[in-house]
C-alpha positions in Angstrom: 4.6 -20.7 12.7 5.2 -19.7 8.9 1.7 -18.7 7.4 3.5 -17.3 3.9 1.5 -19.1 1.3 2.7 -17.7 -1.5 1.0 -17.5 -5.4 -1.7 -20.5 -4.9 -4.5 -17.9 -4.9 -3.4 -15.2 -6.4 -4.5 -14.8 -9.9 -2.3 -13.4 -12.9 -4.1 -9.9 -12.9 -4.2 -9.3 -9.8 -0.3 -10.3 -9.7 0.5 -8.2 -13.0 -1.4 -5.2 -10.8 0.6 -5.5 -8.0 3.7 -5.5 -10.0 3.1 -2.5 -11.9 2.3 -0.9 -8.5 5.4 -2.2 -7.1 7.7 -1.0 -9.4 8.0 3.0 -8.9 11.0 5.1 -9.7 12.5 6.7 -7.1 11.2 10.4 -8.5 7.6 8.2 -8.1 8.7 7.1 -4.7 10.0 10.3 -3.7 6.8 12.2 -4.8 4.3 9.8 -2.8 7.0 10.6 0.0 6.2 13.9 -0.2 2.4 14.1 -0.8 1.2 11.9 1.4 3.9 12.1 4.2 2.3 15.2 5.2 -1.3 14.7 4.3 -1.8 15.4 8.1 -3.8 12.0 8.3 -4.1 9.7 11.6 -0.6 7.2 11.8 -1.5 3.6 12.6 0.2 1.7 14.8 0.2 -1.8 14.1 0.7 -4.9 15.7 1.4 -7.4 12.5 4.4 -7.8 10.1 4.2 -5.0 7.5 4.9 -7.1 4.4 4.1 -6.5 0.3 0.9 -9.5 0.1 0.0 -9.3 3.5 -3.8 -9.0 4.1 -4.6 -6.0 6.8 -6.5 -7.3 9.7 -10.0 -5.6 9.7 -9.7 -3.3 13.0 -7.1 -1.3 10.9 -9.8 -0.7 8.0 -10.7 2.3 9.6 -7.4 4.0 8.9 -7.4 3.2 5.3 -8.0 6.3 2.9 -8.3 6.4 -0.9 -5.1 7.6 -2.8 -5.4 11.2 -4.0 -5.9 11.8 -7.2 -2.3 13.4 -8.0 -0.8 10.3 -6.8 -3.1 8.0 -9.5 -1.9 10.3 -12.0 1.7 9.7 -11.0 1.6 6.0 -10.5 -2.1 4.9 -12.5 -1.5 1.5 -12.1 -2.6 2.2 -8.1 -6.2 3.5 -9.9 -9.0 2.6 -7.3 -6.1 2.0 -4.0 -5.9 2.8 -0.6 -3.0 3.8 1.6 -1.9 4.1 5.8 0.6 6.3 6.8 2.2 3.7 10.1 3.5 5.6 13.2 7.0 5.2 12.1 6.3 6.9 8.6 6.3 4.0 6.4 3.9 4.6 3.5 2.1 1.5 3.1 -0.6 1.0 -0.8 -3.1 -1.0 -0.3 -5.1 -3.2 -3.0 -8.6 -2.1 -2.2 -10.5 -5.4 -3.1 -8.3 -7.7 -0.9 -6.9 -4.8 1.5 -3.5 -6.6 0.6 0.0 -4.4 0.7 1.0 -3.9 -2.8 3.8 -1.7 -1.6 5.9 0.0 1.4 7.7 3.2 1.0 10.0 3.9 3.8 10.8 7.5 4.6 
């Protein structure tokens, strides 16, 4: 029942992206906390494991919005990504070209 392929694919740029992304200071984490928390966007529910490489299925597409522009200047490694704000408050970036999580803030 284990579908966690890891690397194979995955190509060294689009790893060295998702690591930069990935690794926020807590003032970063805190401030993308606070910004988008309350951006008064929908919250998805979701029916799949929320992990960091895991692709969203395409009925949640819809939900996915372009990170504001005061969050790229805080973090610019997450230039051109997406977020979701889930129904339990997680903060969830999303890699645009892929849809893959990069990274999960919990609140």
């Amino acid at each position: 029942a284990g579908k966690s392929a890891e690397g194979g694919k995955a190509g060294a740029t689009k790893e060295g992206r998702a690591a930069a992304a990935a690794n926020l200071s807590s003032e970063q984490r805190s401030e993308i906390k606070s910004t988008l928390g309350k951006s008064g966007g929908d919250r998805v529910k979701v029916d799949f494991d929320i992990n960091v490489g895991v692709a969203l299925p395409t009925h949640v597409h819809t939900h996915v919005r372009p990170l504001p522009a005061t969050i790229v200047r805080l973090v610019p490694a997450y230039e051109g990504y997406s977020y979701i704000v889930l129904a339990d408050g997680r903060i969830v970036i999303i890699e645009p070209a892929s849809y893959e999580i990069v990274t999960i803030i919990t609140v």
